[in-house]
N, C-alpha and C positions, 0 to 999 in steps of 0.2 A: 612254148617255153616262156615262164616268167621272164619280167627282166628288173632284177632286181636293184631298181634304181629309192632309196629312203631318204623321202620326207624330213628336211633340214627341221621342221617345228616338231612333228608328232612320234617321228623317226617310223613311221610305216613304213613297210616295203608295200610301194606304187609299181601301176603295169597299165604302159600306157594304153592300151586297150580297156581299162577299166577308168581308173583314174586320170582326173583333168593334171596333168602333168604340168607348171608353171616354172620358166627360168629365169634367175634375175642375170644382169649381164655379169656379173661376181661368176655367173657358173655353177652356183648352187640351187638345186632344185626344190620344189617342193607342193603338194597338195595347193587344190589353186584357192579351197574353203581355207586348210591351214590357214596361209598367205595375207590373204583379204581380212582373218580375225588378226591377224599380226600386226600388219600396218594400219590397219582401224586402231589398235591401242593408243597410236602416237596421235590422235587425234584432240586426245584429251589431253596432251600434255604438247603445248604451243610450243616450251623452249626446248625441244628434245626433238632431232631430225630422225624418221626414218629409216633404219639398215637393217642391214641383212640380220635372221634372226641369229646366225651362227656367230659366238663374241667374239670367235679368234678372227672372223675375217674383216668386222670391224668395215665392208663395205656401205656407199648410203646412196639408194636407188635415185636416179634423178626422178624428175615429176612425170617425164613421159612413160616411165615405166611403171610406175602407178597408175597410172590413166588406162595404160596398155592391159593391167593385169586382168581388165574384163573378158579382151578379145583376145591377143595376143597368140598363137597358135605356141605350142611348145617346142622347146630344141630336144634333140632325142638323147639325151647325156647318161649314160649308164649312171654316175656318179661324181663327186665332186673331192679334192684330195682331203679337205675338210671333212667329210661325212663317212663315219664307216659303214661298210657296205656291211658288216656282218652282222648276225640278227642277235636282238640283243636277250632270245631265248636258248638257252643250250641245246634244247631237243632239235629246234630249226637247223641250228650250226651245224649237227651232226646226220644230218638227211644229207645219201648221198645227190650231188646234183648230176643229172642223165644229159648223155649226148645228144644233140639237134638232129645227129641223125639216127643213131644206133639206138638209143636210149638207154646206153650201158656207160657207167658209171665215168663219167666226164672229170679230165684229170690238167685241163685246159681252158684258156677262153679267149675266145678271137673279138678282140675291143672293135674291131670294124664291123665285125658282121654281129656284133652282139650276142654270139653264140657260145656253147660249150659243148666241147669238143672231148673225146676219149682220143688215146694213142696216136689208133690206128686211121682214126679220120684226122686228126691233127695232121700225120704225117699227107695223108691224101690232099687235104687241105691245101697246104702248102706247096704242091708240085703242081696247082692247075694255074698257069698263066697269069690271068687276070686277079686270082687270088692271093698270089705269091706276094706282094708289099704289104698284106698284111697284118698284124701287129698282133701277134699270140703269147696270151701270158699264163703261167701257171696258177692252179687254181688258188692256190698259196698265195702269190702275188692279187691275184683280186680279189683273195675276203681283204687284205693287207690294202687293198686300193692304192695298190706299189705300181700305177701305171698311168699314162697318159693316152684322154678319151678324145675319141673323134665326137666332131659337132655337126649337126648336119643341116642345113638351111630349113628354118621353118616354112619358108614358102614353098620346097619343091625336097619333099625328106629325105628323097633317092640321093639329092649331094652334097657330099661335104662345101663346107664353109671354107675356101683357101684360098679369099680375094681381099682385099680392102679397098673401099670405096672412098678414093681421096676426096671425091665430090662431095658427096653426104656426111663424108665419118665413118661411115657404117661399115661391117663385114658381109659378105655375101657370097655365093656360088657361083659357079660359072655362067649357069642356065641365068639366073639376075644381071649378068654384065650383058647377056645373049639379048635373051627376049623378054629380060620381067623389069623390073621398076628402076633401075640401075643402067639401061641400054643407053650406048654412047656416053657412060660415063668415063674420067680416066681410074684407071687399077693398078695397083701394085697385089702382087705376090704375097702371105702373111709372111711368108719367109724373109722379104726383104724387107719389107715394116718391119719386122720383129729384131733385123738385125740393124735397120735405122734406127730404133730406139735404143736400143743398146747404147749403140755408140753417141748418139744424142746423153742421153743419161750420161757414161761417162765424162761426156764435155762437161756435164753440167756441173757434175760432182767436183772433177779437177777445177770449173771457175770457182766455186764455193770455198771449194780449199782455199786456193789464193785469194780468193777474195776474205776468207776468215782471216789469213794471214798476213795480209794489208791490213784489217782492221785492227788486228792483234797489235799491231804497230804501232798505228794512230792512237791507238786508247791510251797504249805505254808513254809514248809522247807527250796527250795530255796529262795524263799523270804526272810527269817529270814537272814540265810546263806550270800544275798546279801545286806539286810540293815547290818548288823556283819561286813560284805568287807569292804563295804564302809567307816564305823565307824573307822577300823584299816586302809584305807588309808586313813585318815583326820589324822588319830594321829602320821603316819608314816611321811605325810608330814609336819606336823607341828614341830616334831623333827629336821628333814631336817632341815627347816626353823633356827627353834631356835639353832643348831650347824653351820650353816651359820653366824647367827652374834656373834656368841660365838668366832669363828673363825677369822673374821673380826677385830674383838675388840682386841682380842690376835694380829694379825698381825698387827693393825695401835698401838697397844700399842708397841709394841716391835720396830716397824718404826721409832717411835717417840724418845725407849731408842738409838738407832745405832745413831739416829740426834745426839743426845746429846752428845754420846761419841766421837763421830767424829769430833764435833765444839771444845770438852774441850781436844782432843787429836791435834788438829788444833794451839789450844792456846799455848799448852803446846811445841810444837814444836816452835812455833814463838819465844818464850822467849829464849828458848835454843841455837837459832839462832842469837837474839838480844846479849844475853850476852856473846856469843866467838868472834864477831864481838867489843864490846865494851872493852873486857878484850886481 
């Protein structure tokens, strides 16, 4: 049975038995020749980073995962909620898809075991023990990629990915905390990561708020502060001003008494002169 996991660049439908399957950490798959012509593009273009080809997800692979994209083995990911899984030819869309086991007309898909499932095995399906936590969606729902996929550890493909590695950063499987590259490291749960971030994020967002709301404050503040400036330099210069000709008026007044004294002290002289000459 295919597994009809499509190529985020060329949108083929990929099987990983045929095709070199490549995932960035974004979670979207793709052709690993795609891939390598994609990110070679940005090579010629220095001021333009790297991401993912898909625009809505707007992810930007670090450098280890460009280095990786030679070796790297693949995550086994049906699909990514970004990429539709249905085929973008009408005739494909409407081929019935066959059960894994019966090969009659598959009306189901079990996201863990990557299979499709008709009725009467769906129902079987689900009553055997180990199978039961399953996750079985309508075949509706998976052309719709109205579901969330299991990941499964590229080092060991038989198990899911349900550890994080506080040590490294990294996610991993069980069998990695056991006996593979991860041993004696410390692990959380993703369950509990995933609801530590949570709640981390919202601390973060409530400081932002208040912190936007302090700042909101402050600026108003300034504000005030610089209409206030402004208002005492209008008044400061208008003082200037008005002791400028306060001043002016003093010094042409006082101009005018020195004229005066100086013409009646002028006069006053002349006559005194006039009259020792005459006497």
């Amino acid at each position: 049975m295919e597994k009809l996991t499509r190529c985020v660049v060329c949108s083929k439908v990929m099987n990983n038995k045929k095709d070199e399957i490549k995932t960035l950490f974004c979670l979207h798959s793709g052709c690993k020749t795609c891939l390598q012509k994609h990110f070679d593009s940005f090579k010629n273009s220095p001021n333009k980073n790297p991401k993912c080809p898909l625009p809505e997800c707007q992810y930007f692979p670090t450098m280890m995962e460009l280095d990786d994209l030679e070796t790297s083995q693949p995550l086994f990911i049906v699909k990514s909620r970004c990429t539709p899984v249905g085929s973008s030819n009408p005739d494909e869309d409407s081929k019935p898809l066959e059960c894994v086991n019966c090969s009659e007309d598959a009306n189901w898909y079990c996201v863990d075991c990557e299979a499709f499932l008709d009725d009467r095995c769906k129902e079987g399906h689900s009553k055997i023990k180990f199978l039961a936590d399953h996750k079985i969606v309508s075949l509706e729902d998976y052309k719709k990629g109205d579901f969330e996929v299991s990941h499964f550890c590229p080092d060991h493909p038989e198990e899911r990915i349900n550890l994080f590695c506080d040590s490294c950063k990294k996610i991993s499987c069980v069998k990695c905390a056991v006996i593979g590259s991860h041993k004696d490291h410390k692990f959380y749960k993703l369950e509990e990561v995933h609801k530590h971030f949570i709640l981390e994020s919202r601390k973060h967002i409530e400081w932002c708020a208040k912190t936007e709301e302090t700042l909101d404050g402050i600026i108003k503040k300034i504000l005030n502060h610089l209409d206030g400036f402004g208002s005492e330099i209008k008044r400061v210069k208008d003082e200037i001003e008005s002791s400028r000709i306060s001043f002016l008026e003093m010094i042409n007044k006082r101009h005018n008494e020195l004229i005066v004294d100086v013409k009646l002290k002028e006069i006053s002289v002349k006559k005194e002169l006039l009259n020792r000459f005459v006497t």
